[in-house]
VEXDREN-2710 file (C-alpha; in Angstrom, 1 decimal):
% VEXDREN-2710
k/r/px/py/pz
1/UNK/18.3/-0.1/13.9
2/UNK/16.9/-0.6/10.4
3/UNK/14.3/-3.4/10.6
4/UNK/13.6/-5.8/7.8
5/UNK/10.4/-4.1/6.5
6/UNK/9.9/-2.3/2.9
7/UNK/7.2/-1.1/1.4
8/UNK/6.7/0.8/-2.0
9/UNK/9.4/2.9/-3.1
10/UNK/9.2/5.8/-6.1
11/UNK/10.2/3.9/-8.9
12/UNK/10.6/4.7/-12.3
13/UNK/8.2/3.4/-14.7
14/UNK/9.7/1.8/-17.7
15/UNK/7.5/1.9/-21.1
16/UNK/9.9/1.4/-23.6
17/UNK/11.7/-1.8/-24.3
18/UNK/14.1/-2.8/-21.7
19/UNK/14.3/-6.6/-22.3
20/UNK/10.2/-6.7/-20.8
21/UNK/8.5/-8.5/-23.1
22/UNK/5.1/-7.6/-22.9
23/UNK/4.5/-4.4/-23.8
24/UNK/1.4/-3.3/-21.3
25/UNK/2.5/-0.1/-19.2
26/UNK/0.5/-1.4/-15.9
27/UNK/2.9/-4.6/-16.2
28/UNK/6.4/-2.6/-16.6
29/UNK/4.8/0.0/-13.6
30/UNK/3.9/-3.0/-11.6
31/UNK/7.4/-5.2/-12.2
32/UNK/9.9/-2.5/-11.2
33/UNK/8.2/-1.5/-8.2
34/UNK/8.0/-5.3/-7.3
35/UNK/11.5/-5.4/-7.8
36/UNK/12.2/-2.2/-5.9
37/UNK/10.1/-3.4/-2.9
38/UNK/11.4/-7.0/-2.5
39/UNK/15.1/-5.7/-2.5
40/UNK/16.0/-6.5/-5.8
41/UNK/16.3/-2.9/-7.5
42/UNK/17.6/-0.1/-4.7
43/UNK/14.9/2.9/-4.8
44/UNK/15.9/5.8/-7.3
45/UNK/18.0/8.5/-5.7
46/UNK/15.8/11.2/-4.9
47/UNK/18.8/13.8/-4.9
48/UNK/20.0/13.4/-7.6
49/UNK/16.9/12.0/-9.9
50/UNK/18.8/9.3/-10.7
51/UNK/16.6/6.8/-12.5
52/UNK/16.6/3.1/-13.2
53/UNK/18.5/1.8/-16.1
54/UNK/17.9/-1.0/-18.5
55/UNK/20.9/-3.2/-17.4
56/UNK/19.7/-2.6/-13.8
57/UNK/16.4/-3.4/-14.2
58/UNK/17.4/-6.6/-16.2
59/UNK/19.5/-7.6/-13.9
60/UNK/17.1/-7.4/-11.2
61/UNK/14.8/-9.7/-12.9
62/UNK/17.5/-12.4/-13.2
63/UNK/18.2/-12.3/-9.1
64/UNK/14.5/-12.5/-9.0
65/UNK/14.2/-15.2/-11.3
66/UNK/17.7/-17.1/-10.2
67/UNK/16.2/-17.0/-6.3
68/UNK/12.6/-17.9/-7.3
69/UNK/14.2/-21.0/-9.7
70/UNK/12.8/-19.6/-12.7
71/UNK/14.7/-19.4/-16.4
72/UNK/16.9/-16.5/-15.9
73/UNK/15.2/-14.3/-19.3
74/UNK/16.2/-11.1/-17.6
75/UNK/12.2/-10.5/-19.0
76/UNK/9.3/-9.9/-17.7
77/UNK/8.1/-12.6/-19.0
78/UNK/4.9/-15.1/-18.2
79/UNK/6.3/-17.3/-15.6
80/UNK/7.9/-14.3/-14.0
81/UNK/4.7/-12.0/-13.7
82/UNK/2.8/-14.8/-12.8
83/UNK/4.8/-15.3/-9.6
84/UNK/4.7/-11.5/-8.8
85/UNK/0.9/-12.3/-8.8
86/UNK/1.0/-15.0/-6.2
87/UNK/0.5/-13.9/-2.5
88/UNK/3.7/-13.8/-0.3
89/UNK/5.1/-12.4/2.5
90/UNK/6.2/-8.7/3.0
91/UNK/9.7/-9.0/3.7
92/UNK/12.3/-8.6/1.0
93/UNK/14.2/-11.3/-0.6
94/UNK/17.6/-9.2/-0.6
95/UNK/18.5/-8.0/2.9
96/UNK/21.2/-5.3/3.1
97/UNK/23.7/-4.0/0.7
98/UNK/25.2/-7.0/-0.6
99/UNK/24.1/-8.7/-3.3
100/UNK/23.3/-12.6/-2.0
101/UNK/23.4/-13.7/-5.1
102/UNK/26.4/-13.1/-6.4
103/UNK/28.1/-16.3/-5.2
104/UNK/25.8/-20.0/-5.0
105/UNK/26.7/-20.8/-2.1
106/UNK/26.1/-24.8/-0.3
107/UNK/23.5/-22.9/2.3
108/UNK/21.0/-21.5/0.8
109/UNK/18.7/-20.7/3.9
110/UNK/19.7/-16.5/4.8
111/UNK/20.1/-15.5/7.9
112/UNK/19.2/-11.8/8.9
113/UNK/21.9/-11.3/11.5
114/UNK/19.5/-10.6/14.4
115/UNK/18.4/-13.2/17.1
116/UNK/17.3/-13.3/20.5
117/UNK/19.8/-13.3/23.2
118/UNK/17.6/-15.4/25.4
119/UNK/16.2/-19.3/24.8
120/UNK/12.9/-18.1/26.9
121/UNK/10.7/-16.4/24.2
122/UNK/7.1/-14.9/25.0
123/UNK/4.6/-14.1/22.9
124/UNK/1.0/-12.7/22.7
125/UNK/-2.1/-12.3/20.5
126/UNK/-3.3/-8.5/20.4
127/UNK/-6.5/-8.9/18.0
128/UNK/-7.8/-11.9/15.7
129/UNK/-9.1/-12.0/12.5
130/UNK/-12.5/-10.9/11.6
131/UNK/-13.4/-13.8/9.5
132/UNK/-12.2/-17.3/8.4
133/UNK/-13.1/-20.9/8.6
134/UNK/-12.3/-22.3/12.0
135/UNK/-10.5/-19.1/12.6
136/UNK/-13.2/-17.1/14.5
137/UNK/-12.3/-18.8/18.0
138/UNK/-9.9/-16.9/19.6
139/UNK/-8.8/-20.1/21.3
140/UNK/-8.7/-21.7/18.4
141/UNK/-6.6/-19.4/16.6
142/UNK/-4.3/-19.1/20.0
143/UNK/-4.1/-23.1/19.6
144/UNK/-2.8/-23.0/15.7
145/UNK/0.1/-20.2/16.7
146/UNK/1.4/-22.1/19.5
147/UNK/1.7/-25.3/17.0
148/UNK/3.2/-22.9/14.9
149/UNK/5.7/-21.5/17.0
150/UNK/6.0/-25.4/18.6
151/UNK/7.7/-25.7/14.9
152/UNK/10.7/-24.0/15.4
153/UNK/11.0/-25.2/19.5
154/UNK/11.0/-28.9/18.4
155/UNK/14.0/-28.3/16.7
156/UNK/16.2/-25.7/19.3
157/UNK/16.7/-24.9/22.6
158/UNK/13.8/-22.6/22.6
159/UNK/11.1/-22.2/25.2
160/UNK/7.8/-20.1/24.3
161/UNK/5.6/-18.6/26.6
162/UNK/2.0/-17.3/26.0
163/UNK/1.4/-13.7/28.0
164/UNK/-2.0/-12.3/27.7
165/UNK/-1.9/-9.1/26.0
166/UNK/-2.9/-5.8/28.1
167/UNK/-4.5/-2.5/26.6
168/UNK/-0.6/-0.7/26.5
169/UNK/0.3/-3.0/23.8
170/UNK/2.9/-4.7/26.0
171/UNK/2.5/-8.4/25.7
172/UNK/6.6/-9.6/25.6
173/UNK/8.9/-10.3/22.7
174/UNK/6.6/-11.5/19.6
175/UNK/3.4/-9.3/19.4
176/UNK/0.6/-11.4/17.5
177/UNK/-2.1/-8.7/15.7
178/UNK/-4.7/-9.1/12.9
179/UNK/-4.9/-5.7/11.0
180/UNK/-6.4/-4.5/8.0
181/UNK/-4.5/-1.6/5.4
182/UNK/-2.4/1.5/7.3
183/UNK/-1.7/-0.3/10.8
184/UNK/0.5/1.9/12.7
185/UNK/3.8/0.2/11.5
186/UNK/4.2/2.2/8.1
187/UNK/3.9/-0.9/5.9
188/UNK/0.1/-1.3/5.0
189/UNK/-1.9/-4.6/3.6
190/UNK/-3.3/-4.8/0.3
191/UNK/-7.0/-6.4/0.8
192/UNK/-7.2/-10.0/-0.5
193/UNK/-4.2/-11.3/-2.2
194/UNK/-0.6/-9.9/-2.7
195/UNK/1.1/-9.5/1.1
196/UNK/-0.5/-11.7/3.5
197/UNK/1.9/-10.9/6.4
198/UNK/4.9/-9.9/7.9
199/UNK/7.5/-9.8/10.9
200/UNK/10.0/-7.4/12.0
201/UNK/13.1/-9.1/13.1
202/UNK/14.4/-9.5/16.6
203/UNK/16.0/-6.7/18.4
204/UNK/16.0/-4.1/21.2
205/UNK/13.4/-1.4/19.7
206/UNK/10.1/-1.4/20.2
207/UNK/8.3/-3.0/17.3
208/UNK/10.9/-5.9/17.0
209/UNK/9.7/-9.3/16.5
210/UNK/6.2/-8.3/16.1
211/UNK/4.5/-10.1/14.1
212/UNK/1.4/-8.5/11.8
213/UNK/-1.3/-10.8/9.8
214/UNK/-3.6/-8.9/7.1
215/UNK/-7.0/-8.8/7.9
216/UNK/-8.6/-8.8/5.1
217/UNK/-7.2/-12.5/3.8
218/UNK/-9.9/-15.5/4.7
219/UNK/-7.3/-17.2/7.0
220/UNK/-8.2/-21.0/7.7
221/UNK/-7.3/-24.4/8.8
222/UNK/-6.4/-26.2/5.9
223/UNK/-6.4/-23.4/4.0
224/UNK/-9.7/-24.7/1.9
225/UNK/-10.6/-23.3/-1.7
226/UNK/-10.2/-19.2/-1.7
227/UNK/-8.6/-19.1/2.0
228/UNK/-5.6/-19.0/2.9
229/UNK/-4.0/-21.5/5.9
230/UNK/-2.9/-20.0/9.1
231/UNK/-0.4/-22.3/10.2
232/UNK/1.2/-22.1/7.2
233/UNK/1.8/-18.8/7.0
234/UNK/2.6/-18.2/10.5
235/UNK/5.6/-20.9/10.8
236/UNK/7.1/-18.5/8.3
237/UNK/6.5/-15.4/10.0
238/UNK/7.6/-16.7/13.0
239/UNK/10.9/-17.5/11.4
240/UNK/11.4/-14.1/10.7
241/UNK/10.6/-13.0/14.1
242/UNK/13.2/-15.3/14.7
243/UNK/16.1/-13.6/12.5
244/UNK/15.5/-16.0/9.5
245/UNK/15.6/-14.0/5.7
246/UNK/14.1/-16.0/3.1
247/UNK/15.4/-19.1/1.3
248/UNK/15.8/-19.9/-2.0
249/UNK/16.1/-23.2/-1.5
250/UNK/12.9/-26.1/-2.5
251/UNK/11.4/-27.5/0.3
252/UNK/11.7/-24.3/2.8
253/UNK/9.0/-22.9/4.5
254/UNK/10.9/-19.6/4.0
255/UNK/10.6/-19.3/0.5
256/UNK/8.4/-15.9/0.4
257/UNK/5.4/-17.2/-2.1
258/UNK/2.3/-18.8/0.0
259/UNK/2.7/-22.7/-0.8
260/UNK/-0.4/-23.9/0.8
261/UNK/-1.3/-25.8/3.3
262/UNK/1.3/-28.1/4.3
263/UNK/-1.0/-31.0/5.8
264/UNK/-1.5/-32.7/9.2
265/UNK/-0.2/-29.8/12.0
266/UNK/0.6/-32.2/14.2
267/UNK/2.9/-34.0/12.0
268/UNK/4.6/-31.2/10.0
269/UNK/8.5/-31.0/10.6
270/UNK/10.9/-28.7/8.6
271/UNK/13.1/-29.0/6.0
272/UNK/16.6/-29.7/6.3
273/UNK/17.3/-26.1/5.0
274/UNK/14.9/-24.5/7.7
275/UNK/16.3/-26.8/10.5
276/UNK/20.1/-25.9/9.7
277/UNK/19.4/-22.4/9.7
278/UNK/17.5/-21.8/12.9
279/UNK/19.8/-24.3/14.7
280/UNK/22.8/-21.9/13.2
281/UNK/21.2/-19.2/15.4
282/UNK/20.1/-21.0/18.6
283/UNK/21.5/-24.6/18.9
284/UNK/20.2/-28.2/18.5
285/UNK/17.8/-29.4/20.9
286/UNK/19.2/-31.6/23.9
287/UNK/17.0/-34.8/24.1
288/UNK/14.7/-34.5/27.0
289/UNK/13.8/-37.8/29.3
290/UNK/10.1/-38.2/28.7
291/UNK/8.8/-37.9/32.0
292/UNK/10.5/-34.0/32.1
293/UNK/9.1/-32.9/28.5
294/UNK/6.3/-30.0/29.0
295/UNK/2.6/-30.3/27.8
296/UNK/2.4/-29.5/24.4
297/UNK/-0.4/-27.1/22.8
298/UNK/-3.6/-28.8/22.9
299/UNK/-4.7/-31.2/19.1
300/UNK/-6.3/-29.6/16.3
301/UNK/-9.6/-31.4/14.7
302/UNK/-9.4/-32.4/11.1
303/UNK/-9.3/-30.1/9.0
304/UNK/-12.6/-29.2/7.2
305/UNK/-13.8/-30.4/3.8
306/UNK/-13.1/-27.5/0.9
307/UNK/-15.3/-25.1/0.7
308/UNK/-16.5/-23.3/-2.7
309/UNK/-13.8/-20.2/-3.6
310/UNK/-15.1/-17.1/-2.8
311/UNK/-16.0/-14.4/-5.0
312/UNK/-14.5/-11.5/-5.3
313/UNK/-15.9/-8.5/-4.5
314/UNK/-17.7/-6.5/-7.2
315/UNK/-18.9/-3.8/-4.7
316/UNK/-15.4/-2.5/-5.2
317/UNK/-14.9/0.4/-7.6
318/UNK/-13.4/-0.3/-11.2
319/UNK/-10.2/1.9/-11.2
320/UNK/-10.3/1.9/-15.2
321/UNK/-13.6/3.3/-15.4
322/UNK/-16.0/6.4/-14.5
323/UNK/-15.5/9.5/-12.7
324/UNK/-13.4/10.3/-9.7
325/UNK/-14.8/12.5/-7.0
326/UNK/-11.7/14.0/-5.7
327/UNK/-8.1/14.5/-7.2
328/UNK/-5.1/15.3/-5.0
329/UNK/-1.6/16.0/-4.5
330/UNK/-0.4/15.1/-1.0
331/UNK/3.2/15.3/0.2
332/UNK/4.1/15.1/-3.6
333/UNK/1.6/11.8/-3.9
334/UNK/-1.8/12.0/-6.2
335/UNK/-4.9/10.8/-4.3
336/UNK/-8.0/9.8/-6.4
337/UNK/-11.1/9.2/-4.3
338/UNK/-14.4/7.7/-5.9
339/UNK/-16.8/6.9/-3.4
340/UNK/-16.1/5.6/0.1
341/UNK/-12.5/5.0/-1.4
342/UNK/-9.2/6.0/-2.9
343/UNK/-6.1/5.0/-4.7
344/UNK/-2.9/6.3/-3.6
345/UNK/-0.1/7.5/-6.9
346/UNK/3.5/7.5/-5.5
347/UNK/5.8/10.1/-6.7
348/UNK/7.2/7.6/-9.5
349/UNK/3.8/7.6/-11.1
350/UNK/3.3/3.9/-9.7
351/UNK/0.2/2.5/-8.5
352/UNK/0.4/2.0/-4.7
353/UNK/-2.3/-1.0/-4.6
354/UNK/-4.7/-1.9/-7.7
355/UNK/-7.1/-2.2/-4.9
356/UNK/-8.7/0.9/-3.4
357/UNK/-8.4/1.7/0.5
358/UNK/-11.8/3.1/2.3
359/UNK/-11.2/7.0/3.0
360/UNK/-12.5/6.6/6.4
361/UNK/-10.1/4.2/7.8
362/UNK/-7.2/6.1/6.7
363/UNK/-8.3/9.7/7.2
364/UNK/-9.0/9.4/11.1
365/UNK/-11.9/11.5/12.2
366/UNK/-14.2/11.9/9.1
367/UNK/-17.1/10.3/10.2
368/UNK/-17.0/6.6/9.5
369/UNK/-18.7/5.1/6.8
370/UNK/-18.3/8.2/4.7
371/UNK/-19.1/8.0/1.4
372/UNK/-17.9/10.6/-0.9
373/UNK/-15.0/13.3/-1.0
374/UNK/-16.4/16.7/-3.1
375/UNK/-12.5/17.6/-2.8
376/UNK/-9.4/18.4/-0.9
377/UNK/-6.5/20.2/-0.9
378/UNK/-2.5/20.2/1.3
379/UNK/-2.5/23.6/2.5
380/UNK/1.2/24.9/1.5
381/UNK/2.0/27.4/4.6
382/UNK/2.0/24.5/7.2
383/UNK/1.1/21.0/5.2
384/UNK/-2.2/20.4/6.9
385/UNK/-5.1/18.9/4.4
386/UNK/-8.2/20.1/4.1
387/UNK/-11.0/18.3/2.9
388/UNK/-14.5/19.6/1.9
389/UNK/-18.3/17.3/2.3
390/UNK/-21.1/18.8/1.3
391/UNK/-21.0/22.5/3.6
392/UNK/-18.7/21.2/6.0
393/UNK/-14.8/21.1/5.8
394/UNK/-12.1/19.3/8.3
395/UNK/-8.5/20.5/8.8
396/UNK/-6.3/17.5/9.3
397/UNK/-2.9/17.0/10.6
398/UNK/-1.1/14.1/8.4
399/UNK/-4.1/11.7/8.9
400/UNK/-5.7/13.0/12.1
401/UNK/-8.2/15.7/12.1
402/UNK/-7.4/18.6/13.9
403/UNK/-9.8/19.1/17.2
404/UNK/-13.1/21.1/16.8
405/UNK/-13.5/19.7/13.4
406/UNK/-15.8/20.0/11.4
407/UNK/-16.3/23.2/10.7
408/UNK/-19.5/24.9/8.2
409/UNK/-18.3/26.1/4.9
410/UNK/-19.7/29.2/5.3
411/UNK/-16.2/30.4/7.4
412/UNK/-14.6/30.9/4.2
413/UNK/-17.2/33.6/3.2
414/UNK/-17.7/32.0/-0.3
415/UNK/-20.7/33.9/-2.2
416/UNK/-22.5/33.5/-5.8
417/UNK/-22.8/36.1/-8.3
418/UNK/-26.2/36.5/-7.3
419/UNK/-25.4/36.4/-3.2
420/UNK/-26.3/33.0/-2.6
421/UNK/-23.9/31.4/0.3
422/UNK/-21.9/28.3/-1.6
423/UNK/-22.9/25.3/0.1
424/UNK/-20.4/23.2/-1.7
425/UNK/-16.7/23.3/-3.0
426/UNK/-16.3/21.0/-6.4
427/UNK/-12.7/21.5/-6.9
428/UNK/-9.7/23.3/-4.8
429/UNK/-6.1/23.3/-5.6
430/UNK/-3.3/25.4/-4.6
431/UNK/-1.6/27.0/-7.9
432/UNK/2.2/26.5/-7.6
433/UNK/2.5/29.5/-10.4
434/UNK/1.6/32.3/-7.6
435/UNK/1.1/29.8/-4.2
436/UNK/-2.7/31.4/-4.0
437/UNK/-5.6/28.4/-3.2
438/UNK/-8.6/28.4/-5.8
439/UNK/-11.8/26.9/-5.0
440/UNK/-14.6/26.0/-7.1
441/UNK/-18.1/25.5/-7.1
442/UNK/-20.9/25.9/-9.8
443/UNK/-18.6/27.2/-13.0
444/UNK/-17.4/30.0/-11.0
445/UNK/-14.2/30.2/-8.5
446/UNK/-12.9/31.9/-5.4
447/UNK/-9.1/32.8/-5.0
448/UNK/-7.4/33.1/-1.0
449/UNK/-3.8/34.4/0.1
450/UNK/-2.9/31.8/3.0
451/UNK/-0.2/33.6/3.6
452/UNK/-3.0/36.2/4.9
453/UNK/-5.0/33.7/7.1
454/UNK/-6.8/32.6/4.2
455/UNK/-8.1/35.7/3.6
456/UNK/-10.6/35.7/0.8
457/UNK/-9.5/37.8/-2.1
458/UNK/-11.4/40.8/-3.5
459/UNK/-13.4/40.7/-7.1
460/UNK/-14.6/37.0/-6.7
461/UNK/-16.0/35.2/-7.9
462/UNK/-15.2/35.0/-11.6
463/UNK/-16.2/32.4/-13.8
464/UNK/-14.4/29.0/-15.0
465/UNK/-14.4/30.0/-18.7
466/UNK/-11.2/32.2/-17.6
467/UNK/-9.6/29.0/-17.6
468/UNK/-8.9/28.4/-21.6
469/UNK/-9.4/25.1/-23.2
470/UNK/-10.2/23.2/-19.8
471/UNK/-13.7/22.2/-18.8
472/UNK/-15.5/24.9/-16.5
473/UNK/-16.7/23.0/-13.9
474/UNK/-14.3/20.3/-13.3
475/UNK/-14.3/17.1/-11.0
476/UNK/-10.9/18.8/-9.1
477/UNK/-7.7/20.1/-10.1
478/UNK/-4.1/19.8/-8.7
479/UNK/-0.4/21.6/-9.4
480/UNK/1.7/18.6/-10.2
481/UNK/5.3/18.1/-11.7
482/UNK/7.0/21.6/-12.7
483/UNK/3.8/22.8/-11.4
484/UNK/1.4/22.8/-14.4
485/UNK/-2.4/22.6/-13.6
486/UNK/-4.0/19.0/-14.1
487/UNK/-8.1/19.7/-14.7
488/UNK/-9.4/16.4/-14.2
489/UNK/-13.4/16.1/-15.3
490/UNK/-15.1/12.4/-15.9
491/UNK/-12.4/10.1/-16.7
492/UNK/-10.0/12.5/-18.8
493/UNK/-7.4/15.0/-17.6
494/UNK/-6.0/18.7/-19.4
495/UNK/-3.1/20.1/-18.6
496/UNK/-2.1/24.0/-18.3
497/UNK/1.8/24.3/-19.0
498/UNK/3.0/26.7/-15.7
499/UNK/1.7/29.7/-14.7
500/UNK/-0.5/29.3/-18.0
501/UNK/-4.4/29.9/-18.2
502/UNK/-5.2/29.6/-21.6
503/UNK/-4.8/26.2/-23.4
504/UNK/-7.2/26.8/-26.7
505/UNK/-5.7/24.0/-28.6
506/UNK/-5.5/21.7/-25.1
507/UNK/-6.3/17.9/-25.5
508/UNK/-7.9/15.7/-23.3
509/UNK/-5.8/12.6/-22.1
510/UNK/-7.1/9.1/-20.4
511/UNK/-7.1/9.2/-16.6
512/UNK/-7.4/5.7/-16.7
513/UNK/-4.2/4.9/-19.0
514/UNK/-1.5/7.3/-17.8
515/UNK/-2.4/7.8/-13.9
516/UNK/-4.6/3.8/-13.3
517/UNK/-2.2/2.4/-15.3
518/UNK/-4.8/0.6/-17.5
519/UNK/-4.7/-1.1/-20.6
520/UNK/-5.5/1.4/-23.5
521/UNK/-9.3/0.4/-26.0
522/UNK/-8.2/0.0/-29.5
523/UNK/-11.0/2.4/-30.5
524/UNK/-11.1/4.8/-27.9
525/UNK/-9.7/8.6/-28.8
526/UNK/-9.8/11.6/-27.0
527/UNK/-10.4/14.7/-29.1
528/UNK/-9.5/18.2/-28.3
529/UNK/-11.5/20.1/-25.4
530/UNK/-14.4/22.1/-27.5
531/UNK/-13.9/25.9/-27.4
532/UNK/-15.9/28.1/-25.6
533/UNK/-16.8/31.5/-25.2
534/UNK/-15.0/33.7/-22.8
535/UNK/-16.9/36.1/-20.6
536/UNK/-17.5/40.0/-20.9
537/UNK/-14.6/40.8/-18.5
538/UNK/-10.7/39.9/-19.4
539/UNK/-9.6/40.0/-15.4
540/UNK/-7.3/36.9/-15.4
541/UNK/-6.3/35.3/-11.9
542/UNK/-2.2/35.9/-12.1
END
């Protein structure tokens, strides 16, 4: 079964005119891979390289535009990339291969196809969130779901009951859980803003109807200044657990963009769109005698006064400026790392998030709270990563460190010129010209065969300088594309054509214009890499 859930795709970046109107390469990057991940551009074809087109890509925008009620421009234009901004829910607004919009049809609410075969539905709460306003009861967070799900029961035959959850992750049909970033599911949050949750439709497999909150928002009651209300978002979510799609209709509490708080809980009641479609999938409520109705979930209070908007936070690191600790290619993806986090580069060149994820919580089993990367590399003979701190190094499988971890650098026999043991690695990459794995530290470098156990190569080290018209002692370096060498060193990048080693005439590009997808200076240029001299010997690494 193919659930509802999708996330980033590769997607081609557009930065020539295609009917976008404003010509800013982060904003053509960002719009297509909206459109790709909210079903209204398929992904490129992999297999064949078969990229977007311009008619495609306008037409995308159009459905978008048509099911948001926008002007249909066909452009990304102001109103449209301000609603790409504006927090929503995960799930796409185009479900399946046909095209919804091609006919206007009377019922606008969607339907996914999948419901529960049973009016007897139970649910449970597996972890709440961290912090909030009114939020930090787990009672009282228990109490807003059940009003929540009460929504949808008012209206149907449906019956919910509350399990307790147990430490197997069992818990019944709808499987409640606060999580922040990569959560298990393979559809990660994005910090504050941008996807605020998401539920997998009904169904017999394991993660259906569960129903996942992100953990980093400032959920509420009320949903005060720089918050974001819980009910709100969870009567919407729980229509997808339910086998709703989204609606393109105005009032619907399906529509995918975050509306705000909707007022008195108590009170709420759905729109006539909303109403129709769940009771196309389970039936109009029978009208109960009084003295047989069940208790209801207990009253909310009032909801609190608003409170000032929060700040953002300004410990995070500015993607468009600086250094970067660590450059990788993983599984065809480019990894930057700068401090305690990293941004993730799919294979389209597309930003995965703006907003950096913390190494730590990703990479399971470096210790926590660490706050650098000196570099990494994915070891070609059986795709495990390897990542180097100060003289230690871990072998990882995907995102799990492989047992007896770490290890001391001083198992790859790595020694100076002048015999000192090297007690740090700067820079590693393996080079797709011969498949051989260079590390670097202190202008001078070290080349292994991997397919000889990592056996340590005679004649090294040699020095940096062999490396023509790239800095000596870069930042990191990776094999990228048709497997050219990208030296990356502050916040500019060279690049060796394949198999090459000698760029004299190489020039420096911006790191944070063609891989952050930031907005060129005006006055900033990038001159050529200065020459240097080479040293005594003419060994080159082939």
């Amino acid at each position: 079964m193919v659930y509802h859930m999708l996330c980033l795709t590769g997607t081609v970046m557009v930065f020539m005119s295609v009917g976008l109107s404003i010509p800013v390469p982060d904003q053509y990057s960002r719009g297509v891979d909206w459109l790709s991940r909210y079903g209204y551009l398929p992904p490129p074809d992999t297999h064949t390289g078969k990229l977007q087109t311009r008619e495609g890509i306008e037409k995308g925008l159009r459905q978008m535009q048509r099911f948001a009620g926008l002007k249909e421009t066909g452009k990304l234009d102001k109103d449209t990339l301000a609603l790409m901004a504006t927090p929503r829910c995960s799930l796409p607004d185009i479900v399946g291969p046909e095209d919804m919009l091609k006919k206007r049809r009377r019922k606008r609410y969607a339907l996914s196809g999948l419901h529960w075969d049973k009016m007897d539905i139970t649910w449970s709460i597996h972890s709440f969130p961290s912090t909030g306003t009114h939020t930090e009861s787990p009672e009282f967070v228990s109490t807003i779901l059940a009003h929540a799900l009460k929504v949808w029961s008012d209206v149907t035959p449906l019956h919910f009951h509350h399990l307790p959850a147990n430490n197997k992750g069992q818990g019944g049909d709808i499987r409640v859980s606060f999580s922040q970033s990569f959560h298990d599911d393979g559809y990660p949050f994005d910090g504050i803003g941008g996807t605020l949750a998401h539920a997998f439709f009904p169904g017999k497999g394991d993660i259906a109807g569960d129903t996942h909150f992100d953990d980093d928002e400032i959920w509420s009651y009320g949903g005060n200044s720089g918050s974001t209300d819980l009910f709100t978002v969870a009567v919407h979510e729980f229509g997808h657990a339910l086998g709703l799609s989204h609606s393109s209709s105005d009032p619907s509490i399906m529509r995918p963009y975050y509306q705000g708080p909707v007022g008195g809980i108590q009170a709420y009641k759905l729109a006539m769109d909303d109403r129709m479609a769940i009771q196309t999938l389970y039936g109009v409520k029978e009208a109960v005698p009084t003295h047989h109705q069940t208790p209801g979930p207990p009253r909310l209070p009032s909801p609190e006064p608003p409170s000032p908007t929060r700040n953002p936070d300004r410990s995070l690191p500015n993607r468009c400026k600086g250094s970067y600790d660590a450059v990788a290619n993983i599984r065809g993806e480019i990894f930057f790392f700068k401090g305690p986090y990293f941004w993730r580069i799919l294979q389209s060149g597309s930003l995965f998030s703006l907003s950096p994820a913390l190494i730590w919580k990703f990479w399971n089993g470096l210790p926590p709270g660490t706050k650098k990367i000196d570099a990494l590399y994915e070891r070609k003979y059986d795709s495990r990563i390897i990542f180097f701190i100060g003289n230690q190094y871990w072998v990882f499988e995907n995102t799990r460190s492989l047992p007896g971890y770490p290890r001391p650098l001083s198992d790859w026999g790595m020694r100076s010129r002048d015999g000192y043991e090297i007690q740090i690695v700067e820079a590693a990459f393996v080079w797709a010209h011969n498949g051989k794995t260079y590390l670097f530290s202190g202008r001078e470098f070290w080349r292994f065969d991997e397919g000889r156990r990592g056996k340590l190569e005679g004649d090294y080290p040699k020095d940096a300088t062999l490396w023509g018209g790239v800095p000596p002692d870069p930042d990191d370096i990776i094999s990228w594309k048709n497997g050219d060498a990208y030296f990356f060193k502050g916040n500019s990048y060279w690049v060796l054509n394949k198999g090459g080693m000698d760029q004299e005439t190489g020039t420096s590009k911006s790191i944070a214009v063609d891989w952050m997808r930031c907005a060129p200076s005006p006055h900033t240029t990038y001159p050529p890499a200065k020459p240097r001299d080479k040293p005594s010997f003419n060994t080159k690494p082939s």
